[in-house]
C-alpha positions in Angstrom: 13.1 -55.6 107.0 12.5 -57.1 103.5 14.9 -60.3 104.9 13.1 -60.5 107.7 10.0 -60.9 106.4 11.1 -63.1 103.6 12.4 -65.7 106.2 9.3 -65.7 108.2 7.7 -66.5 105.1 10.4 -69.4 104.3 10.1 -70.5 107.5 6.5 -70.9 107.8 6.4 -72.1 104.5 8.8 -75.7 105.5 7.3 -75.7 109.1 6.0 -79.4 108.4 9.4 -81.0 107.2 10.6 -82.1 111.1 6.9 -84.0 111.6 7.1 -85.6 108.3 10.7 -86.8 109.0 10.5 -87.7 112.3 9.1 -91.2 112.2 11.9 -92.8 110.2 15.2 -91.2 107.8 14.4 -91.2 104.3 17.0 -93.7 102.8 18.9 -90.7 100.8 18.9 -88.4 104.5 22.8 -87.4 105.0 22.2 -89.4 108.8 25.0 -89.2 111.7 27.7 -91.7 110.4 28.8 -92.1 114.1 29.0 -91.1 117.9 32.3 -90.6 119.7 32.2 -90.5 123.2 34.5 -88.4 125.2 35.5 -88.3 128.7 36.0 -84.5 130.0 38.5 -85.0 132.6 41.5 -86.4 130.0 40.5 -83.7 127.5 39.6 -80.6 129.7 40.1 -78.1 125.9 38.8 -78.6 122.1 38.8 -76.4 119.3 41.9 -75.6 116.8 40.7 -72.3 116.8 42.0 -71.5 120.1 43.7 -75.0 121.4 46.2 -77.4 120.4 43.8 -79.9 120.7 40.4 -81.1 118.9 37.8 -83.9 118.2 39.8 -87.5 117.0 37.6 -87.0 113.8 38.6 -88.7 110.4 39.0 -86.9 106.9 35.6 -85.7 105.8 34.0 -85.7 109.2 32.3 -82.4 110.6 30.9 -81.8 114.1 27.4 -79.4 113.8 27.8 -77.0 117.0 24.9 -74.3 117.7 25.2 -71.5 120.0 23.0 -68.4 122.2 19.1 -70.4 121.8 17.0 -71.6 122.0 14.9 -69.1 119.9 11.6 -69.6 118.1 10.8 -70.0 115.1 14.4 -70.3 114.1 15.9 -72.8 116.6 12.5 -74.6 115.5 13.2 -74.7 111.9 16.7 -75.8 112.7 15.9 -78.6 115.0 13.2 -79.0 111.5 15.7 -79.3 109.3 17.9 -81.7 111.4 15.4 -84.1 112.0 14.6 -84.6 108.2 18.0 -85.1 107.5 18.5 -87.6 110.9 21.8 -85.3 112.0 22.7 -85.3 115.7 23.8 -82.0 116.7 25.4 -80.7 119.8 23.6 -77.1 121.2 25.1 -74.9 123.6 22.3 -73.0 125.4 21.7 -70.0 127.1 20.1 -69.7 130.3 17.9 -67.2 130.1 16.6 -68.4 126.7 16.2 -71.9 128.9 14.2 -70.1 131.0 11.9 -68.6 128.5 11.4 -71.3 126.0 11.9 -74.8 128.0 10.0 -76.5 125.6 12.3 -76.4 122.5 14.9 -77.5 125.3 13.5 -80.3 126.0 12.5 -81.2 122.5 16.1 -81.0 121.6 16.5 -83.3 123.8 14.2 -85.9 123.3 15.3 -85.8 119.5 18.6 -86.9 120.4 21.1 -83.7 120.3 23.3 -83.3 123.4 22.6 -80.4 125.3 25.3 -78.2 126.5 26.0 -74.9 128.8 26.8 -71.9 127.4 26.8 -69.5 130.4 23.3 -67.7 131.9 23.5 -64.4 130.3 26.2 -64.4 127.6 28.6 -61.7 128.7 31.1 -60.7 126.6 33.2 -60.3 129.7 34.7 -63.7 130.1 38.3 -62.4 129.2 38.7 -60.3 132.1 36.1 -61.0 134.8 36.9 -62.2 137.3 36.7 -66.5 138.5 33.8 -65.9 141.3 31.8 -63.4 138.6 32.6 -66.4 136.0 31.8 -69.4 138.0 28.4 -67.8 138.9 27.6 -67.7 135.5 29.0 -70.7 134.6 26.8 -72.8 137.5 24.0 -70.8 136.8 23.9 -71.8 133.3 24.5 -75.8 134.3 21.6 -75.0 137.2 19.0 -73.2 134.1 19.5 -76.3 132.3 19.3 -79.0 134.7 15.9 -77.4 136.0 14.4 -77.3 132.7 15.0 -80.9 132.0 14.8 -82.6 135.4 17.5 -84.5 135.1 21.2 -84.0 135.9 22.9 -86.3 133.6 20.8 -85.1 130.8 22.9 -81.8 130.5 26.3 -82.9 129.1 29.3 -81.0 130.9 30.3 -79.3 128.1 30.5 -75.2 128.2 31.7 -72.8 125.5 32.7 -69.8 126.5 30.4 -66.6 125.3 32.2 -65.1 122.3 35.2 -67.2 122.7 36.8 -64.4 125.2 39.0 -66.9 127.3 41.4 -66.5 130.3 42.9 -69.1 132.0 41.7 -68.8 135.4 38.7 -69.3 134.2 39.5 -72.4 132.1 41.7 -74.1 134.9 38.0 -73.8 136.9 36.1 -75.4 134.6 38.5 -78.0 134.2 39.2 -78.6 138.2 35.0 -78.8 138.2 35.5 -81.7 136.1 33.5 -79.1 132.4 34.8 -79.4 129.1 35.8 -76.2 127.0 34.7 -76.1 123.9 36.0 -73.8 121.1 35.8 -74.2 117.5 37.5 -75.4 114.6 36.3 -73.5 112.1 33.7 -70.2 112.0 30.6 -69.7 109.4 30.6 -66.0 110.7 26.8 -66.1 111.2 26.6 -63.5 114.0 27.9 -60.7 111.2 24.6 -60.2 109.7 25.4 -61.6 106.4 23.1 -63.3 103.9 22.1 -66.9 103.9 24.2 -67.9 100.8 27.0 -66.0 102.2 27.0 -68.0 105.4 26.6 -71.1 103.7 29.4 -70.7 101.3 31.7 -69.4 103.7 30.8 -72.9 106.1 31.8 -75.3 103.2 34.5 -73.3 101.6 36.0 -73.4 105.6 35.1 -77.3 106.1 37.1 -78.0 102.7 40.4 -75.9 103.7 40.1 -78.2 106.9 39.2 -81.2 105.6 37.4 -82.0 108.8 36.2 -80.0 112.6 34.0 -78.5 114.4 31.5 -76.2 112.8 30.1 -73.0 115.0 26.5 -71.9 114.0 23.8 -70.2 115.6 20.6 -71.0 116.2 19.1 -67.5 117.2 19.4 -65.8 113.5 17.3 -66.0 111.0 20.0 -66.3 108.2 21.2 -69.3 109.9 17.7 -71.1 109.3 18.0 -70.2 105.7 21.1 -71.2 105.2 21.0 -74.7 106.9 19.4 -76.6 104.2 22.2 -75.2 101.7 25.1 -76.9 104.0 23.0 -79.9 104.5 22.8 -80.4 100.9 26.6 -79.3 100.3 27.2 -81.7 103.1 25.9 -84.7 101.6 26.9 -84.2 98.0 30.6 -83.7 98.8 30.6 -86.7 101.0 31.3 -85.2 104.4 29.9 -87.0 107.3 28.4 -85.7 110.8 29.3 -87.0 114.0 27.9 -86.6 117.2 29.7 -85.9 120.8 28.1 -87.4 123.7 29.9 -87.2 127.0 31.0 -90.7 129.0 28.9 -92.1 132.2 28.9 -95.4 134.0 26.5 -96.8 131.3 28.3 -95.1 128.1 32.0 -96.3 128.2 34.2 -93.7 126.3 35.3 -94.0 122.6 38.8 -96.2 122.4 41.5 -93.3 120.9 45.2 -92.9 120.6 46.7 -89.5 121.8 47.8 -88.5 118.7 44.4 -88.5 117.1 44.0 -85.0 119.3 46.7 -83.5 118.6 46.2 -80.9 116.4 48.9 -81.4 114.5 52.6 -83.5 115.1 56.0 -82.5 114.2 58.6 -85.3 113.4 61.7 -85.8 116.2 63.8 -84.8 113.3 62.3 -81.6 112.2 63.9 -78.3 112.9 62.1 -75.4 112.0 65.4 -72.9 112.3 68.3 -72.7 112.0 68.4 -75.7 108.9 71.4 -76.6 107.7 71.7 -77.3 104.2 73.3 -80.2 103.1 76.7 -79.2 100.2 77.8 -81.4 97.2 81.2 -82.2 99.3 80.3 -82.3 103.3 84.1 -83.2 103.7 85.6 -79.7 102.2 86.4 -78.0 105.3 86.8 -74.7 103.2 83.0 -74.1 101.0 82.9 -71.5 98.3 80.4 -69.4 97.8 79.3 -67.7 94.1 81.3 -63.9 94.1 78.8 -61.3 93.4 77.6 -59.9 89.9 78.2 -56.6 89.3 74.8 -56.7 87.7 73.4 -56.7 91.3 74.6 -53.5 92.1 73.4 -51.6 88.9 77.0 -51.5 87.7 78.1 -53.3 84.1 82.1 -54.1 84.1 83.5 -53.0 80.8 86.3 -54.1 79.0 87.2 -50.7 77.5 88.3 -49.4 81.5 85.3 -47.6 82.0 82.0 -48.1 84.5 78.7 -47.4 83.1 76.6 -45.6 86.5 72.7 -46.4 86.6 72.0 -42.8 86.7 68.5 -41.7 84.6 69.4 -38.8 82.8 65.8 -37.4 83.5 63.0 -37.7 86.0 60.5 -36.8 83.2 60.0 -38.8 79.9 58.9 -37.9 77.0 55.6 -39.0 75.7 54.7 -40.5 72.6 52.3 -38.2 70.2 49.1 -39.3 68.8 50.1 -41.4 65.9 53.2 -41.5 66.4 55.4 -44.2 67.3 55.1 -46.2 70.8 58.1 -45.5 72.6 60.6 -48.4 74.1 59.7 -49.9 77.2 62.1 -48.5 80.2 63.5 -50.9 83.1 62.1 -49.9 86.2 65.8 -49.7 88.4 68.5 -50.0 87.8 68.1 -47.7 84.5 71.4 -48.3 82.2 72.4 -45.4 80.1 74.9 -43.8 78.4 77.0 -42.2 81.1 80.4 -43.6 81.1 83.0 -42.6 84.0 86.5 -43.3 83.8 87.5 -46.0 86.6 90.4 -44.0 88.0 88.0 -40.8 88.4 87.3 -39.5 92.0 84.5 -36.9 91.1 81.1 -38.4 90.2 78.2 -37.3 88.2 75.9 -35.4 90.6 72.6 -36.3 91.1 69.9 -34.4 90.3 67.0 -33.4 92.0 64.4 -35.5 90.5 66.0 -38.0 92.8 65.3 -36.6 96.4 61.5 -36.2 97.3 60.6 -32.7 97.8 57.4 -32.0 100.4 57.6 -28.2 98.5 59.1 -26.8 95.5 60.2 -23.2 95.6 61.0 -20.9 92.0 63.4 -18.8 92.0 62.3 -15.2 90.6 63.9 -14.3 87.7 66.4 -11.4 87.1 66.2 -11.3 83.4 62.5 -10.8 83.0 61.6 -6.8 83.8 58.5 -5.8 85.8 55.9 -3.5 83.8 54.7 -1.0 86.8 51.1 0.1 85.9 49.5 2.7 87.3 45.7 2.2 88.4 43.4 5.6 87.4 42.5 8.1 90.2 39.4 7.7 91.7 37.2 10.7 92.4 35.5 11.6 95.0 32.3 13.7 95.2 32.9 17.2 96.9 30.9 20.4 97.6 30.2 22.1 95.0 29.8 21.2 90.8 33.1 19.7 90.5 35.0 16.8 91.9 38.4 16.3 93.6 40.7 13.6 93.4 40.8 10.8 96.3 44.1 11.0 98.6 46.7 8.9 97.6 47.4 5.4 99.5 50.7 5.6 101.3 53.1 2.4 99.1 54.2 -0.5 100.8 57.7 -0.8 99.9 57.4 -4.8 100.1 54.6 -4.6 97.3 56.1 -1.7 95.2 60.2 -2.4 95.3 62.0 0.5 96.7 64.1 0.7 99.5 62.3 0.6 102.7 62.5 3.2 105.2 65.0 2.7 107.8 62.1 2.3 110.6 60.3 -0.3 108.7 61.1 -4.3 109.6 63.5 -6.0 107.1 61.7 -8.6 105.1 62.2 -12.4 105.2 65.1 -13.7 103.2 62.9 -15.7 100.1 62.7 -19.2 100.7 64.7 -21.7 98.3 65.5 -25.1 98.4 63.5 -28.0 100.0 62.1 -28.1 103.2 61.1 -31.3 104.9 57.7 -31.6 106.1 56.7 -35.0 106.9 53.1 -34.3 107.9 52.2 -32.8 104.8 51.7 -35.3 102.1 53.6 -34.9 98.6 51.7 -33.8 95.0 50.7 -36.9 93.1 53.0 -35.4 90.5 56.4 -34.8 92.4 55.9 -38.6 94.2 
């Protein structure tokens, strides 16, 4: 609630920086370095994110993208906020948010940002609807927009599909209908809910790892609107430059590219990812010689006195050093060299011990040399008739609590349990691990 309110103040606050700016760019505005027009039918997909394809932009070039408005007073701030620094954008709108707000539409695009679909009702269905539910909502959108601005060729046929949930029936219609798909390059995570600076950091820190690419914002939340001026002003100081995408008509001839500046990345003919062969000192020795193992890599030292040292730790526990006393010596964690020496012709091992294997329950043993005390508990009285009392009748004894034989009649008792028992489910004391 507190951010809320502290971004309708903020907001409110800068309302008057689009009017201000909207007669002329201030001479130190970060602009729109250049438009590149594209022709939808030779590149029906965009976005790294999702496609091997994306914008032919240079190093240091970014694409602003806005999706789900419009939405006042934040798609107002934004549109602000671009207008004082003289960026072109590209917004892809909803068209139920057409519907209800036709007039930030329309200013949009009178100030120069390309206006794009971005279905009617943003279902986050797209992945596995089906291509009559999607086309109505893709025409829909197109008709929503069209209707608000009057004029067909002002919508651009761009569409992005709502939460980036594609298919490709659905794409191989939007590309037969002559619509470019849009994905992204890069994501600002906006939509999470995060703070302003958090948005803003995580938009430039992207851009850099890039180097250049679309950027995917949103216009409809209100950390969005804080953050813009932050990226704006990141923007600018680390010399990145906007561009802005306009789609080709008769009057607006398309922007002269080469094939490869689509590609999202190229591999070189002579590349070969696996298997690689490695190229020897002598190519021509038709027998190679590799290294012989070290003993060293299987815990064993060779010893000139006939003997093999095993990597066996003596114990599982290790003494601690006292208060005050001396730090003890650092110990290898594996393989542990110590002093037990085996003769090489000997065909008996040391055994391990038990510290070795993991136990998921240790069992004691009782032991036979320690004698049980029997104590006997006092008699408890009862009250009776009369001035005296009487003792209370003796408990029949268990012979599994007492130690005598049990009666023939009586079940014989459970063999005591010793040695491990596996028991996978149950998770191992921190102390045994």
């Amino acid at each position: 609630m507190r951010n809320t309110v502290a971004a309708y103040f903020l907001l409110t606050s800068l309302m008057g920086i689009g009017t201000a700016a909207g007669a002329e760019c201030p001479p130190d505005a970060l602009g729109t370095s250049r438009t590149i027009v594209v022709d939808p039918t030779e590149h029906v997909r965009l976005g790294a994110h999702q496609y091997r394809e994306s914008l032919p932009l240079q190093d240091r070039e970014v694409v602003l993208t806005f999706d789900d408005g419009p939405l006042p007073p934040y798609t107002t701030r934004i549109l602000d906020l671009l207008a004082s620094e003289c960026v072109k954008a590209t917004f892809f709108m909803v068209g139920r948010m057409v519907r209800g707000y036709p007039s930030l539409v329309r200013r949009a695009y009178n100030e120069g940002h390309t206006i794009a679909n971005h279905s009617q009702n943003h279902p986050f269905t797209f992945h596995k609807m089906t291509v009559e539910h999607a086309s109505q909502e893709i025409e829909d959108g197109f008709t929503s927009l069209r209707t608000v601005l009057g004029d067909p060729n002002a919508v651009a046929p761009f569409f992005r599909i709502p939460g980036l949930l594609r298919q490709e029936p659905v794409e191989r219609y939007l590309a037969s209908h002559g619509y470019m798909t849009w994905s992204v390059d890069f994501l600002a995570d906006d939509w999470t809910h995060i703070r302003a600076e958090e948005i803003a950091r995580r938009a430039i820190d992207r851009l850099e790892a890039k180097g250049r690419g679309i950027m995917l914002l949103h216009d409809i939340q209100p950390a969005t609107a804080l953050a813009l001026p932050t990226i704006l002003r990141e923007l600018k100081a680390r010399g990145f430059k906007v561009v802005h995408v306009q789609p080709a008509t008769p009057g607006r001839p398309k922007t002269v590219t080469e094939p490869e500046q689509w590609a999202l990345r190229t591999t070189p003919a002579h590349s070969q990812f696996w298997p690689r062969v490695v190229a020897t000192a002598n190519p021509e020795s038709a027998a190679p010689t590799l290294p012989a193992p070290n003993p060293w890599n299987f815990g064993l030292i060779a010893s000139r006195d006939g003997v093999v040292k095993v990597a066996l730790a003596p114990s599982a526990v290790r003494a601690s050093a006292r208060e005050g006393g001396a730090p003890l010596p650092p110990v290898p964690l594996w393989p542990r060299r110590v002093s037990y020496s085996v003769p090489v012709e000997a065909h008996v091992l040391p055994v391990p011990g038990a510290y070795n294997f993991r136990y998921s329950r240790v069992f004691r043993l009782p032991n036979a040399d320690k004698t049980k005390v029997a104590t006997r508990k006092p008699a408890t009285t009862t009250a009776g008739p009369g001035t005296g009392s009487t003792p209370a009748p003796a408990k029949p004894k268990d012979p599994a609590h007492t130690g005598s034989v049990a009666s023939a009649t009586s079940a014989p008792r459970p063999p005591y349990p010793i040695g491990h028992q596996f028991s996978v489910a149950r998770p191992l004391p921190y102390g045994l691990r």
